[in-house]
C-alpha positions, 0 to 999 in steps of 0.5 A: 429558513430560520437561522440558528442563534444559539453559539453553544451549536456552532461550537458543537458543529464545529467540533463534531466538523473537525472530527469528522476531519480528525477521522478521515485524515487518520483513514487516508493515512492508513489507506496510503500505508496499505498502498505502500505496503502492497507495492514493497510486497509486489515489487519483492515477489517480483524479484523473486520471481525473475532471480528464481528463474534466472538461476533456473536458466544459469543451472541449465546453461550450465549443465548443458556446458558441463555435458550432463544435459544433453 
């Protein structure tokens, strides 16, 4: 296998190597927001959810108490 002698490639496959990196760091970057950003939006739904059903067994409770359900 004949090795290349020529600095100008080495120059250039270095620089398209850093790209690369370059890219893929901007890539993982944006991976990681989008995991973040799933989790806030799961972690408020949640939330929601339980308080929605808490307030619906809290007005149940409630109108048991006052009579009005029976």
């Amino acid at each position: 296998m004949a090795v290349v002698r020529d600095p100008a490639f080495w120059r250039r496959f270095s620089m398209a190597v850093h790209r690369d990196e370059e890219a893929h760091n901007s890539w993982l970057a944006r991976q990681n927001q989008k995991r973040s950003r799933r989790t806030c939006i799961c972690w408020i739904f949640w939330l929601c959810f339980f308080g929605l059903v808490a307030g619906l067994v809290i007005t149940i409770l409630w109108l048991k108490s006052a009579g009005i359900l029976k």
